[in-house]
PyMOL CGO cylinders between C-alpha atoms (Angstrom):
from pymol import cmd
from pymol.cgo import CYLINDER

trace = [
    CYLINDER, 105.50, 63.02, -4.97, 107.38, 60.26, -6.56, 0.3, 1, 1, 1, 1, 1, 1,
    CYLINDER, 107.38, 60.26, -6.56, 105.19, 57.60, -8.11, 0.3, 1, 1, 1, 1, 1, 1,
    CYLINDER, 105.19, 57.60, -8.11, 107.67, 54.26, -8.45, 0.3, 1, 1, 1, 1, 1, 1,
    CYLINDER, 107.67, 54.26, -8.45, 106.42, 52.10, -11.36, 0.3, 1, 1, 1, 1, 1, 1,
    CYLINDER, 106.42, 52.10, -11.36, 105.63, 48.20, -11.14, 0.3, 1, 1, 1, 1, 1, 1,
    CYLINDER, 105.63, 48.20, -11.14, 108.61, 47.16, -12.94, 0.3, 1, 1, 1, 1, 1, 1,
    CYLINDER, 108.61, 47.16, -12.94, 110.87, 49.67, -10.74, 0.3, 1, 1, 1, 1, 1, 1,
    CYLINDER, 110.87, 49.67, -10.74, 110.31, 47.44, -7.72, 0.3, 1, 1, 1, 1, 1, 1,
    CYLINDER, 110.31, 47.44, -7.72, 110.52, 44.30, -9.81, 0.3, 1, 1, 1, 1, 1, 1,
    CYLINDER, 110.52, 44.30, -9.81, 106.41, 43.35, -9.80, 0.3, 1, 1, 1, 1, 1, 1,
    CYLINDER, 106.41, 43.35, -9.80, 105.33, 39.88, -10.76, 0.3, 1, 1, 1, 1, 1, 1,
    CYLINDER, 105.33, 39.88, -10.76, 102.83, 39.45, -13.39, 0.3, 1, 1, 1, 1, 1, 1,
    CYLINDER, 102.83, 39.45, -13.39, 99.60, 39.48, -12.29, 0.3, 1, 1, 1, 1, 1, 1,
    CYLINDER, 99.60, 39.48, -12.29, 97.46, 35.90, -12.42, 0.3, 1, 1, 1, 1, 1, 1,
    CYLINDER, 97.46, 35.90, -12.42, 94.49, 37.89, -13.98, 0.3, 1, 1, 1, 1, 1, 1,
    CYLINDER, 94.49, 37.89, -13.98, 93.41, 41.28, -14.13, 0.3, 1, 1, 1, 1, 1, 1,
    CYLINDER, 93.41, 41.28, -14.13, 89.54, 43.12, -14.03, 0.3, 1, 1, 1, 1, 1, 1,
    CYLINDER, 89.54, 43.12, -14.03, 89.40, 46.09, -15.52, 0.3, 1, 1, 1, 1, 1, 1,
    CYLINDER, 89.40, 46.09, -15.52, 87.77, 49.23, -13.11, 0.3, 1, 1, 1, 1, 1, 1,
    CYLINDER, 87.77, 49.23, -13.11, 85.15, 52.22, -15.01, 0.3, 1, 1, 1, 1, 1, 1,
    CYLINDER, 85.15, 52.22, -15.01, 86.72, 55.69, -13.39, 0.3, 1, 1, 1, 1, 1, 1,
    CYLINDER, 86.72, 55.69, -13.39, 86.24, 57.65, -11.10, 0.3, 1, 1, 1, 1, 1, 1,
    CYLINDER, 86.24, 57.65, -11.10, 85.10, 55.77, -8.71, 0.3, 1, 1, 1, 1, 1, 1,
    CYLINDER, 85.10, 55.77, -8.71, 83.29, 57.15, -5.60, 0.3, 1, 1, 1, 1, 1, 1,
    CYLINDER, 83.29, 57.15, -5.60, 85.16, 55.69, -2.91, 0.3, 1, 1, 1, 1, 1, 1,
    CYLINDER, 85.16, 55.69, -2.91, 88.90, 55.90, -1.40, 0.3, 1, 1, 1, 1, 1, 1,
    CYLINDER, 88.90, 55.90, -1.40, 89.70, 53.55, 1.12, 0.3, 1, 1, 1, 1, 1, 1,
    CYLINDER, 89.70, 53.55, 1.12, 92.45, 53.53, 3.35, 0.3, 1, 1, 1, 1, 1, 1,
    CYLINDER, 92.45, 53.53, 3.35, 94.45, 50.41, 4.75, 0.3, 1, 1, 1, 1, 1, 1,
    CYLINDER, 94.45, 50.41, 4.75, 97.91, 49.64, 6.73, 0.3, 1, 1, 1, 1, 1, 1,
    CYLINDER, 97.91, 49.64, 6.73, 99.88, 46.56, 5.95, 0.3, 1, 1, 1, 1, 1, 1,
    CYLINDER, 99.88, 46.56, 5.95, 100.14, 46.03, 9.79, 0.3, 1, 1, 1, 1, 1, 1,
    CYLINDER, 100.14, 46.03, 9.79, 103.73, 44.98, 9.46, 0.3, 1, 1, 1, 1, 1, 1,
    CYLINDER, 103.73, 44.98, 9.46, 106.93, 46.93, 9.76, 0.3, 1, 1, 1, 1, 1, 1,
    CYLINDER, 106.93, 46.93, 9.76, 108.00, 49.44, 7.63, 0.3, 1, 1, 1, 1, 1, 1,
    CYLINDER, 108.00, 49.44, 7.63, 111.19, 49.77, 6.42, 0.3, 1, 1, 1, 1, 1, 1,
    CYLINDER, 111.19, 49.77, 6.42, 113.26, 52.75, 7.90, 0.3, 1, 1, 1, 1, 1, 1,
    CYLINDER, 113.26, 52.75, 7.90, 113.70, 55.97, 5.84, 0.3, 1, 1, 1, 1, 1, 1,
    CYLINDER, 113.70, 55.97, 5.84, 117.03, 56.60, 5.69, 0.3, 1, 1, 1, 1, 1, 1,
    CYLINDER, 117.03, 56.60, 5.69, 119.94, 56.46, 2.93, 0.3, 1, 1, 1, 1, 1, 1,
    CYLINDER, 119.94, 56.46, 2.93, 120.63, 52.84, 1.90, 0.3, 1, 1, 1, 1, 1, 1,
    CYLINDER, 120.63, 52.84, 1.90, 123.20, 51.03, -0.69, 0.3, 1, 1, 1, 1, 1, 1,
    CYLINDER, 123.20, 51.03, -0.69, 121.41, 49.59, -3.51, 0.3, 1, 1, 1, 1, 1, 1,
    CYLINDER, 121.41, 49.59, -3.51, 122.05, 46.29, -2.69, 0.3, 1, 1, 1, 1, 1, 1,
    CYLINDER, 122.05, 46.29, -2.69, 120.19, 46.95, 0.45, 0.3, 1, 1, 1, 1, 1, 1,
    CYLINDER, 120.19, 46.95, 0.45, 117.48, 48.54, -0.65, 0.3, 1, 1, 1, 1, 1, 1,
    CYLINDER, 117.48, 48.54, -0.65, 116.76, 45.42, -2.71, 0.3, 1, 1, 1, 1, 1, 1,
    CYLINDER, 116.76, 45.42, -2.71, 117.14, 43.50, -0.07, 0.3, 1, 1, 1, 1, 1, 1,
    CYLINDER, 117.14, 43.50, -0.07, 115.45, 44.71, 2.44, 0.3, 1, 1, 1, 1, 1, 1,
    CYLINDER, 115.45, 44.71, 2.44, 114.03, 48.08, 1.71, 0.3, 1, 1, 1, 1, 1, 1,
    CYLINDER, 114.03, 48.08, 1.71, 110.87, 48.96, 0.37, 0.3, 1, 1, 1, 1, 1, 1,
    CYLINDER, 110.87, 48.96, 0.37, 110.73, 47.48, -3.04, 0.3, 1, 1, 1, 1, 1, 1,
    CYLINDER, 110.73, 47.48, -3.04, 111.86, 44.13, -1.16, 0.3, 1, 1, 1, 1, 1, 1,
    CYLINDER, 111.86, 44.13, -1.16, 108.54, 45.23, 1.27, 0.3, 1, 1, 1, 1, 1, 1,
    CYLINDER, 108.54, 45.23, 1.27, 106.35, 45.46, -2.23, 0.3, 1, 1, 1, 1, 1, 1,
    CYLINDER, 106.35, 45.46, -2.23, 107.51, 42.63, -3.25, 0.3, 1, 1, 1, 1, 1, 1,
    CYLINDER, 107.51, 42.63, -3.25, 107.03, 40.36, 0.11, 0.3, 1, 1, 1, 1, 1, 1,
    CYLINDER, 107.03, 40.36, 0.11, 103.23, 41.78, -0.08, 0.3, 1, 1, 1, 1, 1, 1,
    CYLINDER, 103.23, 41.78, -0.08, 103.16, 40.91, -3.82, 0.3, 1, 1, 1, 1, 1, 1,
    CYLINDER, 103.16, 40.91, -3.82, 104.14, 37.41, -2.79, 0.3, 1, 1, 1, 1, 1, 1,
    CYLINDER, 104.14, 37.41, -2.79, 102.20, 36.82, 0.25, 0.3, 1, 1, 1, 1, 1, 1,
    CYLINDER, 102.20, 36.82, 0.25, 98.71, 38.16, -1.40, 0.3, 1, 1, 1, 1, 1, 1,
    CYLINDER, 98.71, 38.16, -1.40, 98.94, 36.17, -4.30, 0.3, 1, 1, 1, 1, 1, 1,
    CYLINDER, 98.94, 36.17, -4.30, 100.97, 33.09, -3.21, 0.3, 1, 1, 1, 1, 1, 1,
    CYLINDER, 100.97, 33.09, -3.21, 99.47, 32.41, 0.37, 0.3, 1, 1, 1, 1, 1, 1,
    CYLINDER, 99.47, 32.41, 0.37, 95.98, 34.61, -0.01, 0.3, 1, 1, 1, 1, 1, 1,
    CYLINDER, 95.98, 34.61, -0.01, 95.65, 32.70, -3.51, 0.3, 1, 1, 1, 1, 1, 1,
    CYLINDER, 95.65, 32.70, -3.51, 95.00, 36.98, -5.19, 0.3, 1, 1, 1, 1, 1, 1,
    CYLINDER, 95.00, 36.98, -5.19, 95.31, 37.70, -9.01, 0.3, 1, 1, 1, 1, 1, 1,
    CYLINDER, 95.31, 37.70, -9.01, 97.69, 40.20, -7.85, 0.3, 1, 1, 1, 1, 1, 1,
    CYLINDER, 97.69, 40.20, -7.85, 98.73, 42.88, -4.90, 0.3, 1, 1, 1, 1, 1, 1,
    CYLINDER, 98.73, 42.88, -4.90, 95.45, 43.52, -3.41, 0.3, 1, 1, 1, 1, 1, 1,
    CYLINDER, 95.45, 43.52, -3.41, 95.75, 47.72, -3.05, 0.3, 1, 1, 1, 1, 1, 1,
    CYLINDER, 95.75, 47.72, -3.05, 95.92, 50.22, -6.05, 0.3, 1, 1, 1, 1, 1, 1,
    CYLINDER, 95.92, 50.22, -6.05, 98.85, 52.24, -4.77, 0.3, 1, 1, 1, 1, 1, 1,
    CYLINDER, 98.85, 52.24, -4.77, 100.93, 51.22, -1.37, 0.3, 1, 1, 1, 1, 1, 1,
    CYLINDER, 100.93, 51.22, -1.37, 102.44, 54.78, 0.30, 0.3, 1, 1, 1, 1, 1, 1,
    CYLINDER, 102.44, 54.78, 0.30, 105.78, 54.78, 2.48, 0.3, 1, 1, 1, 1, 1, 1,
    CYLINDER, 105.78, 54.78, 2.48, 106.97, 56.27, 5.54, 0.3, 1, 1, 1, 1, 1, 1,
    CYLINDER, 106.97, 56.27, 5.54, 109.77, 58.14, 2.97, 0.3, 1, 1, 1, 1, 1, 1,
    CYLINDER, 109.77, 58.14, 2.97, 106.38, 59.43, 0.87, 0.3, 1, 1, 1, 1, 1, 1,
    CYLINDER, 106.38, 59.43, 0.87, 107.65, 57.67, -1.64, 0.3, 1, 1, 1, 1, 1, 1,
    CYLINDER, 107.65, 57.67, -1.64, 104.28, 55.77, -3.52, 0.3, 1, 1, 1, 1, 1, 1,
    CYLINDER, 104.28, 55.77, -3.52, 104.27, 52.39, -5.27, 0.3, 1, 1, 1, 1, 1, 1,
    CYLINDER, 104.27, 52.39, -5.27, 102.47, 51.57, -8.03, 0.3, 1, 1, 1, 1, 1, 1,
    CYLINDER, 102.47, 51.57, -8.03, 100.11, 48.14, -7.40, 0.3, 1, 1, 1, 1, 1, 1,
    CYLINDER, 100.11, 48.14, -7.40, 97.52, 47.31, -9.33, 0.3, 1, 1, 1, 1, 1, 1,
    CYLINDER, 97.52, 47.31, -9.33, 97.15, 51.43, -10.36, 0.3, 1, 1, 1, 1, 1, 1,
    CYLINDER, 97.15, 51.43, -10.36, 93.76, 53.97, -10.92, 0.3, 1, 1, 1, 1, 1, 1,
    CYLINDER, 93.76, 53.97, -10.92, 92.06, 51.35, -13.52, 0.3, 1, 1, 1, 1, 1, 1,
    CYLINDER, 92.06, 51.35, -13.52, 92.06, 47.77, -12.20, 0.3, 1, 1, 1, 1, 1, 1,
    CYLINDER, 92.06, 47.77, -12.20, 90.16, 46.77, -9.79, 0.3, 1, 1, 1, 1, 1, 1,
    CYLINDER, 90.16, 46.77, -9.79, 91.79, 45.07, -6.31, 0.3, 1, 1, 1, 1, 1, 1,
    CYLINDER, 91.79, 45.07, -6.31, 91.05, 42.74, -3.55, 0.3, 1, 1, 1, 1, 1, 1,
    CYLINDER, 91.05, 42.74, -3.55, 91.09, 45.41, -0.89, 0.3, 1, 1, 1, 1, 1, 1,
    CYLINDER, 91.09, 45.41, -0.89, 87.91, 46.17, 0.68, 0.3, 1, 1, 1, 1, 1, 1,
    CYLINDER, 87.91, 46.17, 0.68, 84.65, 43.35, 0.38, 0.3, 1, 1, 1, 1, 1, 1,
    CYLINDER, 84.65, 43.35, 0.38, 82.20, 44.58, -1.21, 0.3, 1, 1, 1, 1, 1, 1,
    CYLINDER, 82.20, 44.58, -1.21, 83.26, 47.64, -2.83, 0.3, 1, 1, 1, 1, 1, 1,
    CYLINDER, 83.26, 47.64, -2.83, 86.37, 46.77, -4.73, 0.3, 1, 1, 1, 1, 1, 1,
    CYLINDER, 86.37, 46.77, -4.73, 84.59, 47.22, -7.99, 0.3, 1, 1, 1, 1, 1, 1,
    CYLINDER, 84.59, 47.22, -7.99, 83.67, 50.67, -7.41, 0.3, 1, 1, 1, 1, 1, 1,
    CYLINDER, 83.67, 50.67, -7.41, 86.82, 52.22, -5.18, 0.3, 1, 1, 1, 1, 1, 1,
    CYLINDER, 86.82, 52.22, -5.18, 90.57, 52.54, -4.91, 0.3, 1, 1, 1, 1, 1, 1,
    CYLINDER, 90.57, 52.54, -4.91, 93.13, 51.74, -1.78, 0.3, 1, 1, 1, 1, 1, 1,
    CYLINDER, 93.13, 51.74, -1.78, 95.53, 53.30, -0.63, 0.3, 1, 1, 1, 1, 1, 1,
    CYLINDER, 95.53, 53.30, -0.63, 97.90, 51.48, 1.97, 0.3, 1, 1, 1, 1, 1, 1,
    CYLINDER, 97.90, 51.48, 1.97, 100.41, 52.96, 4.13, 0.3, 1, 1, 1, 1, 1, 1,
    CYLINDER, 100.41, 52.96, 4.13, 103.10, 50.49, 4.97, 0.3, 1, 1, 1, 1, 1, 1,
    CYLINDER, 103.10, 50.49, 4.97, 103.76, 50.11, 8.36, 0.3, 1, 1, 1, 1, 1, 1,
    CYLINDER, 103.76, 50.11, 8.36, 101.29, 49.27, 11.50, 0.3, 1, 1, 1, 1, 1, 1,
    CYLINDER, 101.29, 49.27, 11.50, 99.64, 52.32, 12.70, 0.3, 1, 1, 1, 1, 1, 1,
    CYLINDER, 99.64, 52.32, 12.70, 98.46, 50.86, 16.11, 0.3, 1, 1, 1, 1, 1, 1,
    CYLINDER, 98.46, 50.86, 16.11, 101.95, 51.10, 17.24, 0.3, 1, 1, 1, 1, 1, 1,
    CYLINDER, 101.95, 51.10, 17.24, 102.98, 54.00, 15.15, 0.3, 1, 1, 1, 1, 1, 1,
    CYLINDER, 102.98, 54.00, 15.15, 102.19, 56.73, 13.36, 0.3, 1, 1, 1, 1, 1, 1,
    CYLINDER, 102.19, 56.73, 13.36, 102.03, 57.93, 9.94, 0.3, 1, 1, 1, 1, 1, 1,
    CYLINDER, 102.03, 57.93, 9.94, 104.51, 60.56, 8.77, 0.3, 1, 1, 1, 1, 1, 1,
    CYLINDER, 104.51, 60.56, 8.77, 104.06, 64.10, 7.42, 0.3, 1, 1, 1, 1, 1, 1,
    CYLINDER, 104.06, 64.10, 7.42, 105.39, 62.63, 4.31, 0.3, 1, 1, 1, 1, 1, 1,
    CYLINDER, 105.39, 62.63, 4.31, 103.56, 60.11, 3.48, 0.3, 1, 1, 1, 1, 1, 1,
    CYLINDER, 103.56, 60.11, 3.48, 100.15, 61.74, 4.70, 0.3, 1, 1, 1, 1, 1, 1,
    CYLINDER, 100.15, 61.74, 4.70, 100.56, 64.35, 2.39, 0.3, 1, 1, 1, 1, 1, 1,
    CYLINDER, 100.56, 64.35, 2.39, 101.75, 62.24, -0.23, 0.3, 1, 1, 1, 1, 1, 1,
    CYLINDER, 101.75, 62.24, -0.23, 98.49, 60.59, 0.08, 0.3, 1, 1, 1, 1, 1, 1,
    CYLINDER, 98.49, 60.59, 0.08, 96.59, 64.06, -0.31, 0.3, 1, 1, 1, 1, 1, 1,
    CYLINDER, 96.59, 64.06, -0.31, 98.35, 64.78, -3.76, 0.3, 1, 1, 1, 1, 1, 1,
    CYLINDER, 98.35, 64.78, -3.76, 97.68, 61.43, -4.81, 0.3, 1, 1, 1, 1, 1, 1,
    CYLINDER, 97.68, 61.43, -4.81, 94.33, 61.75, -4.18, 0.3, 1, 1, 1, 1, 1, 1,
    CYLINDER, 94.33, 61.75, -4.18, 94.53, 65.33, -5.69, 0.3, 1, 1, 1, 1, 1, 1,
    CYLINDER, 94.53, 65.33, -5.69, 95.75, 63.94, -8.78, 0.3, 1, 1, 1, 1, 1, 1,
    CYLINDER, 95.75, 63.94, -8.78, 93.00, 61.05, -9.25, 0.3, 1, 1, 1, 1, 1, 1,
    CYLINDER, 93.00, 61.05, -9.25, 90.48, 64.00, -9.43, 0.3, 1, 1, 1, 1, 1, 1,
    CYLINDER, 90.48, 64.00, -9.43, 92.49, 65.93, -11.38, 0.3, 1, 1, 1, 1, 1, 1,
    CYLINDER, 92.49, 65.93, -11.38, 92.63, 62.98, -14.03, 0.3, 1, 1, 1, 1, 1, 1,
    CYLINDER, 92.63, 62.98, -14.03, 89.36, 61.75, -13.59, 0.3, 1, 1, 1, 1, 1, 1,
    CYLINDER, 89.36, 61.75, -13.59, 90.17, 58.48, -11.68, 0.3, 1, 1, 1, 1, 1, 1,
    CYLINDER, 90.17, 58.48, -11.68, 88.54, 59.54, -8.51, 0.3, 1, 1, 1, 1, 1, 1,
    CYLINDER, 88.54, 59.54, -8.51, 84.87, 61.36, -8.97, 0.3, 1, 1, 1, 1, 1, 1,
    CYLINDER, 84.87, 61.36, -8.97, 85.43, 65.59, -7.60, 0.3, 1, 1, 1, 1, 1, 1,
    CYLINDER, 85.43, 65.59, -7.60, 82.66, 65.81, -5.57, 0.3, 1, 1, 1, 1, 1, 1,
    CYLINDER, 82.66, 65.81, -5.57, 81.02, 63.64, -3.29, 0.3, 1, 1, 1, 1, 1, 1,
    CYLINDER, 81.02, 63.64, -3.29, 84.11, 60.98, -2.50, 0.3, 1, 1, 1, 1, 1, 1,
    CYLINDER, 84.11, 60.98, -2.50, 84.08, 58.83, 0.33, 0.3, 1, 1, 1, 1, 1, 1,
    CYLINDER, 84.08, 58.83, 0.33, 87.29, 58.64, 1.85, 0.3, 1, 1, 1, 1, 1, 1,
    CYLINDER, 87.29, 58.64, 1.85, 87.15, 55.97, 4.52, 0.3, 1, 1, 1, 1, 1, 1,
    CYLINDER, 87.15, 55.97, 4.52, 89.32, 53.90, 6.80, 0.3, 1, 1, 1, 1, 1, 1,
    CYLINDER, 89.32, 53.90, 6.80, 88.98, 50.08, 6.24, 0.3, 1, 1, 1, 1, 1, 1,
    CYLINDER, 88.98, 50.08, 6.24, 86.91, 49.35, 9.19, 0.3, 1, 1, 1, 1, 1, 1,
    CYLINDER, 86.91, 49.35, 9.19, 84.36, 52.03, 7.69, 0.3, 1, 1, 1, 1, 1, 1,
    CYLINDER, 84.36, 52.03, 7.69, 83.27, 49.33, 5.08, 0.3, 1, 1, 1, 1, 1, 1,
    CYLINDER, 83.27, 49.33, 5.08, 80.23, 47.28, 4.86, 0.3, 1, 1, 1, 1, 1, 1,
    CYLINDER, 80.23, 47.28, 4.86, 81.44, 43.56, 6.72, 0.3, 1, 1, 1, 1, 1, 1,
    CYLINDER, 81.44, 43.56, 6.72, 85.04, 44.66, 7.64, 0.3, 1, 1, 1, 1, 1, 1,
    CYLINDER, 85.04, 44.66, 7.64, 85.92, 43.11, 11.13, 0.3, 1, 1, 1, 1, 1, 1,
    CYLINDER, 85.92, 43.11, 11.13, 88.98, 44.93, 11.07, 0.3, 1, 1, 1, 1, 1, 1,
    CYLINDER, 88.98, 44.93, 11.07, 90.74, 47.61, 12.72, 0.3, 1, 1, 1, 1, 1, 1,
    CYLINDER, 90.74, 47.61, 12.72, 92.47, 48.65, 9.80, 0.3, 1, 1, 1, 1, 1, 1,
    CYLINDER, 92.47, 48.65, 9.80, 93.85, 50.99, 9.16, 0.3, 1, 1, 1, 1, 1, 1,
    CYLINDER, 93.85, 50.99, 9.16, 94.99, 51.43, 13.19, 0.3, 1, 1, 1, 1, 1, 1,
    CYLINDER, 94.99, 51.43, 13.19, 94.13, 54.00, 15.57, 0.3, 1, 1, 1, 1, 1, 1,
    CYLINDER, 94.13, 54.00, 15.57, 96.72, 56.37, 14.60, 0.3, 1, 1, 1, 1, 1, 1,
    CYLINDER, 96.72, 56.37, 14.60, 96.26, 56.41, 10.56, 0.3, 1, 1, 1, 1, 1, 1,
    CYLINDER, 96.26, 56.41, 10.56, 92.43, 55.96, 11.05, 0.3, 1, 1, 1, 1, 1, 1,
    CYLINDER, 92.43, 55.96, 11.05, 92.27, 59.38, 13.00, 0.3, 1, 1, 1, 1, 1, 1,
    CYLINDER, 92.27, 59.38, 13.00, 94.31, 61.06, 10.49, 0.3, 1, 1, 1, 1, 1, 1,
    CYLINDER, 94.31, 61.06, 10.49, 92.01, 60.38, 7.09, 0.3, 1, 1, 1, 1, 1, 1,
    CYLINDER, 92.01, 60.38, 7.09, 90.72, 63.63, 7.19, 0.3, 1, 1, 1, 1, 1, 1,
    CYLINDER, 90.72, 63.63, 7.19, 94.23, 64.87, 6.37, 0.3, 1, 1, 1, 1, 1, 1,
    CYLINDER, 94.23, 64.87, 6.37, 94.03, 63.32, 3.02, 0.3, 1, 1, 1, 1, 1, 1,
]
cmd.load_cgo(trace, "trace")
């Protein structure tokens, strides 16, 4: 699993940050509900274009330029490729999930998982990421609640769509 850093895909500085106490007790799982970029071989030029550190960096933008954020809402954002980007990471806390963003982590899969659904790759990318907050004490061993977005307390959502949502157990 390749974890790309913040200043890989050319992250803005966040407004503010809030510092999270690990583990936490809850993983929560979310979908950007927008297209994906493809996984295939691209130019350099084109991957900063319009590949997926151009995606982290159009989420970057729209959470804290039109949603008025500190920062990218989610902790870690997972693509189709299983490649996973580093947001806001295991110790700050986001703006991903009302009420509980002080005391969990999100993961988001880029793409919109009503229409499609996830890949092997980036499921199981999601599994070793979760592996490894256990393993380093950023997610609690026993007992975590790994839920889909719509799961939460006041979410009127159907996030993280029908076909991610019925794969959580796979992480």
């Amino acid at each position: 699993m390749i974890i790309v850093p913040r200043a890989a895909w050319g992250a803005r500085k966040p407004k503010s940050t809030v510092p999270m106490q690990t583990p936490v007790k809850e993983l929560w799982i979310h979908h950007t509900a927008g297209a994906a970029p493809p996984d295939y071989p691209q130019s350099k030029v084109a991957i900063e274009k319009t590949g997926e550190r151009a995606t982290m960096r159009g989420i970057q933008n729209y959470h804290m330029d039109s949603q008025g954020w500190s920062d990218i809402a989610y902790n870690f954002v997972i693509f189709p490729s299983g490649r996973v980007y580093k947001a806001r990471g295991w110790k700050r806390q986001g703006a991903h999930t009302m009420n509980h963003n002080e005391h969990s982590v999100a993961f988001c899969f880029a793409g919109n998982f009503e229409v499609d659904k996830p890949t092997a790759k980036a499921l199981e990318s999601a599994a070793k990421l979760k592996h490894r907050g256990k393993r380093y004490k950023r997610l609690v061993k026993t007992g975590l609640n790994v839920g889909g977005h719509r799961q939460a307390s006041g979410a009127a959502t159907s996030c993280p769509g029908q076909h991610l949502f019925s794969r959580i157990s796979e992480i």
